[in-house]
Structures are given as C-alpha cells and as structure tokens.
PDB file of N, CA, C, O and CB in Angstrom:
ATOM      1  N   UNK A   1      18.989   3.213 -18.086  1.00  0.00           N
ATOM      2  CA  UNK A   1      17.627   3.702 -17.816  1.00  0.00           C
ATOM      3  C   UNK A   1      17.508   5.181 -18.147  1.00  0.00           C
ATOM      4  O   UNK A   1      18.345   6.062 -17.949  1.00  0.00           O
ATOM      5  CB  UNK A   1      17.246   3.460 -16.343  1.00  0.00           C
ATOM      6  N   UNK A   2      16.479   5.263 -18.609  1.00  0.00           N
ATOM      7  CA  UNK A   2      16.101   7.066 -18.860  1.00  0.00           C
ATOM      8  C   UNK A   2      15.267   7.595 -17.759  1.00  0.00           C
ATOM      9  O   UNK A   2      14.714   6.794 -17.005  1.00  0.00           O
ATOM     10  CB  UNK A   2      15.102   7.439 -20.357  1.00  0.00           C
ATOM     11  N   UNK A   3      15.139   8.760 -17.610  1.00  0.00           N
ATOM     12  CA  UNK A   3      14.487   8.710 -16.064  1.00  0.00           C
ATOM     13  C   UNK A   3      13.337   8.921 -16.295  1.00  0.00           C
ATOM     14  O   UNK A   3      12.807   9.253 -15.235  1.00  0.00           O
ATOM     15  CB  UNK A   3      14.922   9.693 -14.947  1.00  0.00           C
ATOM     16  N   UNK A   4      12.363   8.916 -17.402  1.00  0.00           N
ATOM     17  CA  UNK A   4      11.395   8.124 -17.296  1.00  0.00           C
ATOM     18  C   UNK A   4      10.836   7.151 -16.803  1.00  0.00           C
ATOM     19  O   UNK A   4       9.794   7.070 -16.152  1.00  0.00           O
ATOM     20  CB  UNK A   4      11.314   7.958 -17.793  1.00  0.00           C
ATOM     21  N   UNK A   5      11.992   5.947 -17.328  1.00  0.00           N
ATOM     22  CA  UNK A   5      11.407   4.438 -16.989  1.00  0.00           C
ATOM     23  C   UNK A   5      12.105   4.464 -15.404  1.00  0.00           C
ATOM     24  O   UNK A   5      11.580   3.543 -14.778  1.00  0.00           O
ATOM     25  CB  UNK A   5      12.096   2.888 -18.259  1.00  0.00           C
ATOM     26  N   UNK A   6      12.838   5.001 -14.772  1.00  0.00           N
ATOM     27  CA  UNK A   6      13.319   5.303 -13.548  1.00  0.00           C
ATOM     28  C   UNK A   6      12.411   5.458 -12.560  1.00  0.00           C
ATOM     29  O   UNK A   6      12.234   4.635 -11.662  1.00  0.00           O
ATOM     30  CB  UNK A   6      14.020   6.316 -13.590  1.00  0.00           C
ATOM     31  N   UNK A   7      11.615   6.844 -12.731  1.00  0.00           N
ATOM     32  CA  UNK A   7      10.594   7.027 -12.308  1.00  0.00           C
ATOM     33  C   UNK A   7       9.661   6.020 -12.425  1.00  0.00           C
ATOM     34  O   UNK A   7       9.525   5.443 -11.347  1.00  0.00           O
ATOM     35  CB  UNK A   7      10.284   7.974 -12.702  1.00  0.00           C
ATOM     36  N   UNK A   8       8.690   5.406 -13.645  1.00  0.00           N
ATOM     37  CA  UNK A   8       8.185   4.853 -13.571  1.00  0.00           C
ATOM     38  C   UNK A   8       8.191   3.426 -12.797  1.00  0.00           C
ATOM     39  O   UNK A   8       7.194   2.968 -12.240  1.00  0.00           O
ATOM     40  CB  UNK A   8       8.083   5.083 -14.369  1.00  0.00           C
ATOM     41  N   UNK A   9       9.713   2.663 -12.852  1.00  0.00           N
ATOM     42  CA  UNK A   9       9.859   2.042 -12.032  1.00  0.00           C
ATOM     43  C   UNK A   9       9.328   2.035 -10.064  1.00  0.00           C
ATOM     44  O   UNK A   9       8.762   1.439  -9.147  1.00  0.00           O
ATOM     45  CB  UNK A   9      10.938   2.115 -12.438  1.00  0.00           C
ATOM     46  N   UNK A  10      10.026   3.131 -10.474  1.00  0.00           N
ATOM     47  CA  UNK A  10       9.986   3.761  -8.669  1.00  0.00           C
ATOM     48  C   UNK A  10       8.437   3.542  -7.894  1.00  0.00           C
ATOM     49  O   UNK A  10       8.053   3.070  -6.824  1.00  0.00           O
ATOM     50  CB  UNK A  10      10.287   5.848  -8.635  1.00  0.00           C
ATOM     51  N   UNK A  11       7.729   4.250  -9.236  1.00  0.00           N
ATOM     52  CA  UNK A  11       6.374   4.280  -8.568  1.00  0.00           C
ATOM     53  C   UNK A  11       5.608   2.778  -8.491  1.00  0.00           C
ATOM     54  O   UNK A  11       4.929   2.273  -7.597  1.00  0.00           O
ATOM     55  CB  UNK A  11       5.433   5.348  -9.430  1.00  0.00           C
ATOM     56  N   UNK A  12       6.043   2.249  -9.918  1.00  0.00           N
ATOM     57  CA  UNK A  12       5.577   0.628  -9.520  1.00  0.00           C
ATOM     58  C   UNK A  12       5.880   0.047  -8.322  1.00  0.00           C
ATOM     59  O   UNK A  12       5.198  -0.813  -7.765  1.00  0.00           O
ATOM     60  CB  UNK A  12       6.145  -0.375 -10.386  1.00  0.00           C
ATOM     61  N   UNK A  13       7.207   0.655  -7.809  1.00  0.00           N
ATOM     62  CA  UNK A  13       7.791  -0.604  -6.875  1.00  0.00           C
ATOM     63  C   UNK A  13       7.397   0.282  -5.343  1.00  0.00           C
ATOM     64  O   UNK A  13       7.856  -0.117  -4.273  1.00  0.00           O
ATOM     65  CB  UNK A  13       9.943  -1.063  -7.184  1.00  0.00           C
ATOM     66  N   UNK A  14       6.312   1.760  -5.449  1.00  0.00           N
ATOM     67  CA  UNK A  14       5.870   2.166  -4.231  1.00  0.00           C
ATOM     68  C   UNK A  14       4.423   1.542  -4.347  1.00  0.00           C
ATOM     69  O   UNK A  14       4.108   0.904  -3.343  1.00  0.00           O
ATOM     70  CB  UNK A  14       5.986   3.790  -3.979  1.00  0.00           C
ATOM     71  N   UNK A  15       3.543   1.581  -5.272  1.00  0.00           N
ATOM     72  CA  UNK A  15       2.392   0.743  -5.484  1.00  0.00           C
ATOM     73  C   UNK A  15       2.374  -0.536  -4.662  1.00  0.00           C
ATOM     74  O   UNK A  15       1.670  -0.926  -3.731  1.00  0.00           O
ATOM     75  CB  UNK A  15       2.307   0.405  -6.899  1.00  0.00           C
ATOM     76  N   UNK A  16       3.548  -1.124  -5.433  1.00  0.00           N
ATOM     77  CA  UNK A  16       3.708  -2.939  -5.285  1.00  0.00           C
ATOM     78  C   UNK A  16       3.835  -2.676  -3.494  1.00  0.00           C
ATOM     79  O   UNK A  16       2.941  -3.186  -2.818  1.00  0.00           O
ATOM     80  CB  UNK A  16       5.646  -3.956  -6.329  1.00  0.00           C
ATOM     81  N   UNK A  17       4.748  -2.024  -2.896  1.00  0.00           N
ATOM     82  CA  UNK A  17       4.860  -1.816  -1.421  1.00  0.00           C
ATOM     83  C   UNK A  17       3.526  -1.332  -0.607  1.00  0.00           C
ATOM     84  O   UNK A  17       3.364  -1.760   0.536  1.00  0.00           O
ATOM     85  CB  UNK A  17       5.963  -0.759  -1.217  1.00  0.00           C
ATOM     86  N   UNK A  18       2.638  -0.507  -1.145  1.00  0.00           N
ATOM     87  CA  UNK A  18       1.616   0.596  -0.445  1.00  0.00           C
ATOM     88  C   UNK A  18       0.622  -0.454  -0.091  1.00  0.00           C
ATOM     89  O   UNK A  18       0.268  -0.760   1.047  1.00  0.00           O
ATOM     90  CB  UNK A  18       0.916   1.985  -1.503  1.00  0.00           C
ATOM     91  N   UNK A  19       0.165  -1.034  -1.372  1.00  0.00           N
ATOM     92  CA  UNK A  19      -0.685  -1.682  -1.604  1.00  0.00           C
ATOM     93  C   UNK A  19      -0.846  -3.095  -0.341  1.00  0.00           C
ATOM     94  O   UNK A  19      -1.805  -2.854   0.391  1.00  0.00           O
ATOM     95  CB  UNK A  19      -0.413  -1.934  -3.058  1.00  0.00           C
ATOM     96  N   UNK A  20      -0.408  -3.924  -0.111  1.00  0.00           N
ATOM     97  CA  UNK A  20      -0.330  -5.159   0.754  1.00  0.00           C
ATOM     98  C   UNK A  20      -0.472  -4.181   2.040  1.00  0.00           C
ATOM     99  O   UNK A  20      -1.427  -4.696   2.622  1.00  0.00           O
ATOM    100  CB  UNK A  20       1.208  -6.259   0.608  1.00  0.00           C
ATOM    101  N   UNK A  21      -0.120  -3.198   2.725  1.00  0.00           N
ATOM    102  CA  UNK A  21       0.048  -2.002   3.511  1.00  0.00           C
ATOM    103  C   UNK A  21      -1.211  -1.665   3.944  1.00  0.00           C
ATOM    104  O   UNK A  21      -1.611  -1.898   5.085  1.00  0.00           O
ATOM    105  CB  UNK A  21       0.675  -0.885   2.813  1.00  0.00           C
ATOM    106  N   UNK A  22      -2.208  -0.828   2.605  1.00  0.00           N
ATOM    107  CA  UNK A  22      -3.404  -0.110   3.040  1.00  0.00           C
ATOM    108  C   UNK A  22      -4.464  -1.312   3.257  1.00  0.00           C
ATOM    109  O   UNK A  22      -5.539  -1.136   3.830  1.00  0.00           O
ATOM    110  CB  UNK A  22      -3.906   1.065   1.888  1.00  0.00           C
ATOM    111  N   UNK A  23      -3.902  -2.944   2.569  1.00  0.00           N
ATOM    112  CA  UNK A  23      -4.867  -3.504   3.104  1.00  0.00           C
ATOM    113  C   UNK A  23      -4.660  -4.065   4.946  1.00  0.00           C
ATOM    114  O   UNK A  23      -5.539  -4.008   5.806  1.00  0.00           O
ATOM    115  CB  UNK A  23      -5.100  -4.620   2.030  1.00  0.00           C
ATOM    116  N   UNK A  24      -3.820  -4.367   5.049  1.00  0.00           N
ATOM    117  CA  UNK A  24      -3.588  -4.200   6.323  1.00  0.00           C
ATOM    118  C   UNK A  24      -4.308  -3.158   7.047  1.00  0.00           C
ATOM    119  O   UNK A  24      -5.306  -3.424   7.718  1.00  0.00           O
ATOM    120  CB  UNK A  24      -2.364  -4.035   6.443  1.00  0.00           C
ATOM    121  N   UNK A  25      -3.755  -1.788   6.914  1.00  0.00           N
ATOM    122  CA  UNK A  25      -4.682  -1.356   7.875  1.00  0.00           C
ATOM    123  C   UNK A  25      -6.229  -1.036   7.525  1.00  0.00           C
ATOM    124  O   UNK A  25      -6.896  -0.174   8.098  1.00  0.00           O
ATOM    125  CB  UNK A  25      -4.105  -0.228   8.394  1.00  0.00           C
ATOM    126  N   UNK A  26      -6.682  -1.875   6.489  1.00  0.00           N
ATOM    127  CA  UNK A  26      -8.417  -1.949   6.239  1.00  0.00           C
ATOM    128  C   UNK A  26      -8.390  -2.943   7.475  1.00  0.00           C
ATOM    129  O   UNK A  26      -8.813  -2.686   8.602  1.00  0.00           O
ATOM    130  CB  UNK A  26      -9.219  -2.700   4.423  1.00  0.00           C
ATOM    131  N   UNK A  27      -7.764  -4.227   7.011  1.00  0.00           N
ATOM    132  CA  UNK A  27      -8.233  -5.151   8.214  1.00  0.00           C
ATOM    133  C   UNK A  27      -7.987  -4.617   9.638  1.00  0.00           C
ATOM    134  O   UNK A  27      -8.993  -4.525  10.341  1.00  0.00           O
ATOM    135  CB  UNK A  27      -7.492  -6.524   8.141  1.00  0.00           C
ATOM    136  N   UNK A  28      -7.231  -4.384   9.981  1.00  0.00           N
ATOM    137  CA  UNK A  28      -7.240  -4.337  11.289  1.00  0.00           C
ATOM    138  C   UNK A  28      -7.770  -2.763  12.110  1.00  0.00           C
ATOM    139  O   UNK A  28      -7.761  -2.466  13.305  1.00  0.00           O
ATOM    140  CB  UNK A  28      -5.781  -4.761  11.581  1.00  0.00           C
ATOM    141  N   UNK A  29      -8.245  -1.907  10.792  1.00  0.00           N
ATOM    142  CA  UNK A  29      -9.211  -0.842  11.086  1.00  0.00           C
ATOM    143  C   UNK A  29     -10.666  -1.709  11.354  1.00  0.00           C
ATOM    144  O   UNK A  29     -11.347  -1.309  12.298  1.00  0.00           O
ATOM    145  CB  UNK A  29      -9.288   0.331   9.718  1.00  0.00           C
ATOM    146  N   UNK A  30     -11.128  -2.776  10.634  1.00  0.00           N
ATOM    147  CA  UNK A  30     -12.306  -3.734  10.661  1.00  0.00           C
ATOM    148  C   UNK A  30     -12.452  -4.663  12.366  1.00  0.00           C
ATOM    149  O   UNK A  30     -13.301  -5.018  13.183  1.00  0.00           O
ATOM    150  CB  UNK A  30     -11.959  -4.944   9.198  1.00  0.00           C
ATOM    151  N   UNK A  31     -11.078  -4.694  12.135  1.00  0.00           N
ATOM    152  CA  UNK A  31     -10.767  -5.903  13.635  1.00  0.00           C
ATOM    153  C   UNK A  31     -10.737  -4.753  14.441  1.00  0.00           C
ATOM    154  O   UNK A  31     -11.307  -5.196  15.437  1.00  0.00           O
ATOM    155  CB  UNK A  31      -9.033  -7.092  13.823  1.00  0.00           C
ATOM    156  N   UNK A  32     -10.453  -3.517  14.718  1.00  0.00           N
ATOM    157  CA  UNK A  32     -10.827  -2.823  15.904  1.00  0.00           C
ATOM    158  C   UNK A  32     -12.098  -2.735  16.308  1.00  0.00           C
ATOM    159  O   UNK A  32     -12.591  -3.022  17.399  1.00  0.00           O
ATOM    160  CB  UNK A  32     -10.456  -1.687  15.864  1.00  0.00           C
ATOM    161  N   UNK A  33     -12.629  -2.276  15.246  1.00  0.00           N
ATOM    162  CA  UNK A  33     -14.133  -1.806  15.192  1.00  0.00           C
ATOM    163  C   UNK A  33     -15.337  -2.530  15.734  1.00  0.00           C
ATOM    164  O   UNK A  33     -16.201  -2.147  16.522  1.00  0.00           O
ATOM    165  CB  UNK A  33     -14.462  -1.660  13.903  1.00  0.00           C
ATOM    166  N   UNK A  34     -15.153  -3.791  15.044  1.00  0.00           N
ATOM    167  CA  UNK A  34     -14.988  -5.136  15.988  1.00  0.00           C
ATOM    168  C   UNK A  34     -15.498  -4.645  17.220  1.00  0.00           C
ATOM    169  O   UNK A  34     -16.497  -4.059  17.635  1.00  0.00           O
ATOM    170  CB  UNK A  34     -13.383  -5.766  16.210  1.00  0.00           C
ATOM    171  N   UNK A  35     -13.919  -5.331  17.848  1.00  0.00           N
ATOM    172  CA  UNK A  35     -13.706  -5.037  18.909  1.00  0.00           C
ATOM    173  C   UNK A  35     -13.919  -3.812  19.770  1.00  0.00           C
ATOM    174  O   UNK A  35     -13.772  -4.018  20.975  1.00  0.00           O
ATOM    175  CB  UNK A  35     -12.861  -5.295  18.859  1.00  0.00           C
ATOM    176  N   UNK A  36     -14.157  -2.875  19.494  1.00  0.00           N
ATOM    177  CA  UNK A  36     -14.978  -1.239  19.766  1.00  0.00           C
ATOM    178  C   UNK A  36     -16.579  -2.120  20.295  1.00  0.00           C
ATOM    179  O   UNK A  36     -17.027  -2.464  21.389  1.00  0.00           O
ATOM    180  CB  UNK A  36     -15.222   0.166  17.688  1.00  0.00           C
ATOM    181  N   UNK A  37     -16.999  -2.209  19.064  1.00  0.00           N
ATOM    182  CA  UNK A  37     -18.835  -2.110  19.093  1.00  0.00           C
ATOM    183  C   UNK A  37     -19.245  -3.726  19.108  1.00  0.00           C
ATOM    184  O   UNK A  37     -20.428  -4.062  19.129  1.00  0.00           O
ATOM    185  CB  UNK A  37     -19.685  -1.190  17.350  1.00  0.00           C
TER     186      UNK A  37
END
C-alpha cells in the first residue's frame, strides 16, 4: 500500500463506521423528542 490508498482506505472504513452511527442518533434524537412533546 502507498499511503495514499492507506489513508484513503482509513477514511472509507471511518465513513462505512460513522455513518450507520449518525443515523442512530437521528433516530433516537426523533424518539426522544417524541417522547419530550
């Protein structure tokens, strides 16, 4: 690997992680809110 594609890897595989993550806390920012009001 060159650390290009290193890097680039890296960040795919923080995307691929973040992502399933920030939707989580959409939903359950939604399901509080909810539950708030």
């Amino acid at each position: 690997y060159t650390t290009t594609e290193s890097l680039l890897m890296l960040s795919v595989a923080y995307l691929i992680a973040l992502l399933p993550l920030s939707v989580l806390f959409v939903i359950l920012e939604r399901f509080f809110k909810k539950k708030v009001a």
